[in-house]
VOPAGU-2260 file (C-alpha; in pm, 1 decimal, decimal comma):
REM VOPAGU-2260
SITE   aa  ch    i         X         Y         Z
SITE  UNK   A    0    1760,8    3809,5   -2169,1
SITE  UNK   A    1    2035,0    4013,5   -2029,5
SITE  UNK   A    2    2381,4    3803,3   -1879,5
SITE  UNK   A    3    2406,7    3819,9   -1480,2
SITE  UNK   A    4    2713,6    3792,8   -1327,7
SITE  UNK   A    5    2718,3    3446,1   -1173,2
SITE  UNK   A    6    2725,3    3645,9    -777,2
SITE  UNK   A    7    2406,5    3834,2    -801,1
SITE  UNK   A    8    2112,3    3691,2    -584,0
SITE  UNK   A    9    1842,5    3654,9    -792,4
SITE  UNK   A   10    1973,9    3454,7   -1055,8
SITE  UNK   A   11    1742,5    3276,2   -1245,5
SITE  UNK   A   12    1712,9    2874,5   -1094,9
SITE  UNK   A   13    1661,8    2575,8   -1306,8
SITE  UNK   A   14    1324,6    2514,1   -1376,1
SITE  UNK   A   15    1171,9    2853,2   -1287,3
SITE  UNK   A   16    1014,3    3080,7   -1518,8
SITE  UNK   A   17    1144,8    3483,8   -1491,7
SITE  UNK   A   18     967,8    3702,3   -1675,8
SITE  UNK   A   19    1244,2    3961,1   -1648,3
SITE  UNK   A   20    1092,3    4348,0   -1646,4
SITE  UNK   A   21     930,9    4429,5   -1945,9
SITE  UNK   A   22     743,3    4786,3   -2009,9
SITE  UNK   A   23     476,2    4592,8   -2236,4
SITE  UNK   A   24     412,9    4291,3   -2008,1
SITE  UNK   A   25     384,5    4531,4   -1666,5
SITE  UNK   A   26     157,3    4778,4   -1841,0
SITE  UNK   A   27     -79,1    4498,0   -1928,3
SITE  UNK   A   28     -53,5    4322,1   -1652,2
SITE  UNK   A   29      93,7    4529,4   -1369,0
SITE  UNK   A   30     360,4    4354,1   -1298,5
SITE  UNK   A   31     757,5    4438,2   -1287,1
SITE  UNK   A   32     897,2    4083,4   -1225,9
SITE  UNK   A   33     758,6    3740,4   -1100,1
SITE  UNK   A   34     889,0    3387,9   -1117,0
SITE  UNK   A   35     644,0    3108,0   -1176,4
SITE  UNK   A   36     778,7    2820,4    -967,9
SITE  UNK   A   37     678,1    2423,4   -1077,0
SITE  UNK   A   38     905,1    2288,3   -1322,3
SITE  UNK   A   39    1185,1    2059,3   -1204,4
SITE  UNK   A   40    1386,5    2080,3   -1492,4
SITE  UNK   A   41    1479,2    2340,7   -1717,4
SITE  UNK   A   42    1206,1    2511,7   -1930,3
SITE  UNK   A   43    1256,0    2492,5   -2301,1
SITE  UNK   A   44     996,8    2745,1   -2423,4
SITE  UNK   A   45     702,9    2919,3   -2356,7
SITE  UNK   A   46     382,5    3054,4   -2532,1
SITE  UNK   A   47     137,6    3315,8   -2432,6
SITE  UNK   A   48    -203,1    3277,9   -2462,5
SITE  UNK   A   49    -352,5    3492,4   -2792,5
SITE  UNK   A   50    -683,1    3556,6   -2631,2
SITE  UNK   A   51    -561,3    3648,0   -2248,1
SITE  UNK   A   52    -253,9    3767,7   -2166,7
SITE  UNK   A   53    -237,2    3634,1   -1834,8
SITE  UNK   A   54    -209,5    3294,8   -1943,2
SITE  UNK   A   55      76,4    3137,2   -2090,5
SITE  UNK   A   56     180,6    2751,8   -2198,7
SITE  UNK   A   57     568,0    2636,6   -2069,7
SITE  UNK   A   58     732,3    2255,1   -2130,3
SITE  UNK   A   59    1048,6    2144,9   -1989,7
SITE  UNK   A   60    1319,8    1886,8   -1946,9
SITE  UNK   A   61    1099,4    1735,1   -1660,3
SITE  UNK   A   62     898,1    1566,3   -1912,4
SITE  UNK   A   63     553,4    1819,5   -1840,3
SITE  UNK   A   64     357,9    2083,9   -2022,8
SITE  UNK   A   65     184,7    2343,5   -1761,2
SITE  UNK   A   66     -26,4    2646,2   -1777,9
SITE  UNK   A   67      11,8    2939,7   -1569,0
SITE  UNK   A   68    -172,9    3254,6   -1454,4
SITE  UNK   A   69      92,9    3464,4   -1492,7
SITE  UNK   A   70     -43,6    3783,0   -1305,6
SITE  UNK   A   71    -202,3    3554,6   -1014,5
SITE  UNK   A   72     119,0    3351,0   -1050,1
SITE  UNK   A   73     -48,6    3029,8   -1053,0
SITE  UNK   A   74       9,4    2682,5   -1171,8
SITE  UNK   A   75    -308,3    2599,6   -1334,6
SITE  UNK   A   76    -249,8    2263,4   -1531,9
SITE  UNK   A   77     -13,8    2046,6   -1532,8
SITE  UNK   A   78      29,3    1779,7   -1833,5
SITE  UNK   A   79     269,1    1503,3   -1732,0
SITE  UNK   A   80     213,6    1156,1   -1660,2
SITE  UNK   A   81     279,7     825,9   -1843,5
SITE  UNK   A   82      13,5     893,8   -2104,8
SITE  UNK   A   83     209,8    1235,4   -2201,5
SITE  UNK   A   84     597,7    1303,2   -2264,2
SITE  UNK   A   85     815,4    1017,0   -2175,1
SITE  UNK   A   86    1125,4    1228,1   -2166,0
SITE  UNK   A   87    1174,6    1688,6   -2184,0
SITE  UNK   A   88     968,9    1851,7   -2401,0
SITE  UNK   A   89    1125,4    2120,2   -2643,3
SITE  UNK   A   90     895,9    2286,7   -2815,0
SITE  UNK   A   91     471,6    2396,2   -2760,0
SITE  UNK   A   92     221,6    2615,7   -3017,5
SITE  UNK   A   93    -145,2    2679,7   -2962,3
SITE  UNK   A   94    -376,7    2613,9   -3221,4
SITE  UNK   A   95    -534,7    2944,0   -3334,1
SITE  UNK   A   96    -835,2    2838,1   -3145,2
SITE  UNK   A   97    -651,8    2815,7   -2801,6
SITE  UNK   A   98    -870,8    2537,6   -2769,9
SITE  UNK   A   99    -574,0    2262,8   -2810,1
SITE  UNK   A  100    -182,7    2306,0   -2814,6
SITE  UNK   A  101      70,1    2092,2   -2991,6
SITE  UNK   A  102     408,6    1965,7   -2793,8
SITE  UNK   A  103     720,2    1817,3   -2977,7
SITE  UNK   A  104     981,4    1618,5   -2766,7
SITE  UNK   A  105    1300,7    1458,9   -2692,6
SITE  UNK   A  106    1060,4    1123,9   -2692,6
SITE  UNK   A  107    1020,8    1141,1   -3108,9
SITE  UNK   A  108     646,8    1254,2   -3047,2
SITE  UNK   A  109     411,4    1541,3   -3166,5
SITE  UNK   A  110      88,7    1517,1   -2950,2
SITE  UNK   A  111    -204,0    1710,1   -2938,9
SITE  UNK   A  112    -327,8    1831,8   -2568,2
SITE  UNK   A  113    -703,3    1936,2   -2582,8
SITE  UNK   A  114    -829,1    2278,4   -2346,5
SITE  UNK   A  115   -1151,7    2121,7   -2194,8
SITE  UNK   A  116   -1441,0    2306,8   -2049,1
SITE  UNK   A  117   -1271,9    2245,0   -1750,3
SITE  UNK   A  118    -968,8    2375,7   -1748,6
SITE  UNK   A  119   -1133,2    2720,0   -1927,7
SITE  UNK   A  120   -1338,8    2722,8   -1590,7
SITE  UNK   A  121   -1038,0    2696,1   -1377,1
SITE  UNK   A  122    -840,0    2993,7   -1579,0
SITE  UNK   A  123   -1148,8    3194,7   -1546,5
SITE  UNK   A  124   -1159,9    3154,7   -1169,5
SITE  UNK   A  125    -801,1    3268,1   -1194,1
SITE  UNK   A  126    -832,1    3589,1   -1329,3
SITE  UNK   A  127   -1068,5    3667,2   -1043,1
SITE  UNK   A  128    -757,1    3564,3    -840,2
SITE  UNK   A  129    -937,6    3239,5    -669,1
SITE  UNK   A  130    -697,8    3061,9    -486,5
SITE  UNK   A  131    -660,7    2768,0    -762,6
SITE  UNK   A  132    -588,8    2358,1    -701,2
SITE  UNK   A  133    -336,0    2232,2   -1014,7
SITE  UNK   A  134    -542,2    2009,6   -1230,7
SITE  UNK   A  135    -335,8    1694,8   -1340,7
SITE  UNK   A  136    -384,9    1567,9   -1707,6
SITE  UNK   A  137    -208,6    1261,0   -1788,5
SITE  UNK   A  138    -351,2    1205,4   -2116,7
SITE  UNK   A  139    -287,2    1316,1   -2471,9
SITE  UNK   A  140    -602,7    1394,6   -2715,3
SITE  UNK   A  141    -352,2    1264,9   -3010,2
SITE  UNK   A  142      34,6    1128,2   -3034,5
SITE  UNK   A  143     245,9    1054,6   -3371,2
SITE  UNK   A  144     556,4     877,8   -3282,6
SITE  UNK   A  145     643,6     749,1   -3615,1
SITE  UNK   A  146     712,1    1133,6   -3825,9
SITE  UNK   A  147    1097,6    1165,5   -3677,0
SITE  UNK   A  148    1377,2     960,2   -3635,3
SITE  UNK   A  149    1535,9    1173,8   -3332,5
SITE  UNK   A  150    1389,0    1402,1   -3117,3
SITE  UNK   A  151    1131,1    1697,1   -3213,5
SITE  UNK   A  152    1265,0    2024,9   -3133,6
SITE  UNK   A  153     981,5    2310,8   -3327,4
SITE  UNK   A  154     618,2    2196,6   -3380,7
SITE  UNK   A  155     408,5    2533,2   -3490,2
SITE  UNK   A  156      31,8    2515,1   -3593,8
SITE  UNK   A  157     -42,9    2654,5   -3917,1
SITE  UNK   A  158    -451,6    2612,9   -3900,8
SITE  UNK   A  159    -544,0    2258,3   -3918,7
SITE  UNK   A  160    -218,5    2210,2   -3978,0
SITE  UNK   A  161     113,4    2102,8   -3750,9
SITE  UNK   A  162     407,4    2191,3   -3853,4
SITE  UNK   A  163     712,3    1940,3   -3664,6
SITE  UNK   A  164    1145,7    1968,5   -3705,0
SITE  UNK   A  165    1348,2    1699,0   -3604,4
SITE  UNK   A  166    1708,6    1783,6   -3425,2
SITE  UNK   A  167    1831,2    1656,7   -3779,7
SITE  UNK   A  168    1671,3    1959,5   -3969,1
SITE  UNK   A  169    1385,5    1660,0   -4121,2
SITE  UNK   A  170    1056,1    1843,2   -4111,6
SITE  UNK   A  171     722,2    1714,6   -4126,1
SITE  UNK   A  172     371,0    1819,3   -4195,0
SITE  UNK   A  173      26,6    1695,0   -4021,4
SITE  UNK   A  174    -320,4    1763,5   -4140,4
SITE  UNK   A  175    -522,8    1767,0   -3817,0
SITE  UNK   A  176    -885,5    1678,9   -3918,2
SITE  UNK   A  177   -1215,3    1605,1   -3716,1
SITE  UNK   A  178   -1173,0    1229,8   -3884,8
SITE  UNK   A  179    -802,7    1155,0   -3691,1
SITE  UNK   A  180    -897,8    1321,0   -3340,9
SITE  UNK   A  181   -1198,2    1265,8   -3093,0
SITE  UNK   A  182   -1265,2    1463,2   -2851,3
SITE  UNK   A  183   -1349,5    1311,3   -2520,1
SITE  UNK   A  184   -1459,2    1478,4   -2193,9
């Protein structure tokens, strides 16, 4: 991302997403440059979806996950709650499934956040440009509090596998099997 001198107008604000003009990006989705609004708090990363390009995963310092329509520039989920996060979240991956994402954050925790039929539903309806209500999940499918000593700041999927780095460079790995997650609803 380019500098801006501090007195131009559209300076990027905490806690909104620019995605800045980029021939790729606008020739898929014909856009030149939007700003997805939600986040309080500065956003640490985000992911695009491998399957639609439209979609993309983004965590912040406001303790919440969300996902976005990026070319109908709409909030479609939003993970947060006291069931999720307890403090910013640094770093997101999907699984290669796109059917679950991992998040690691400032709270010591990797979780696991499941894509129900739901929420595929609602990102469908979004590509047809419905106008969309936010879904609120305020539930993890999986936590692990006890792999770092500080705060997580890279998780990665690597298959079945979860892939987390502590601020302190100690790295851990997590076999993800049917036999330590359920899936509910």
């Amino acid at each position: 991302m380019e500098n801006k001198p501090s007195s131009e107008k559209n300076q990027e604000k905490e806690g909104e997403i620019d995605l800045e003009k980029d021939k790729e990006l606008s020739s898929c989705i014909s856009i030149d440059n939007i700003t997805l609004i939600g986040h309080k708090s500065s956003v640490n990363e985000i992911q695009f979806h491998g399957k639609y390009f439209q979609i993309l995963l983004s965590c912040g310092n406001d303790n919440t996950i969300r996902i976005w329509n990026a070319q109908s520039r709409q909030q479609l989920v939003l993970f947060g709650g006291t069931h999720t996060h307890l403090s910013g979240v640094f770093s997101i991956d999907w699984h290669p499934s796109y059917r679950y994402f991992v998040s690691g954050s400032v709270d010591n925790t990797v979780k696991i956040f499941y894509i129900s039929d739901k929420i595929i539903e609602i990102m469908n309806k979004s590509f047809r440009f419905e106008q969309i209500k936010t879904i609120i999940k305020d539930k993890a499918l999986f936590s692990r509090g006890d792999l770092h000593p500080t705060m997580i700041d890279c998780v990665r999927y690597n298959g079945n596998f979860i892939l987390s780095k502590s601020f302190f460079n100690k790295l851990s790995i997590l076999c993800i099997s049917s036999s330590n997650i359920a899936i509910t609803g």
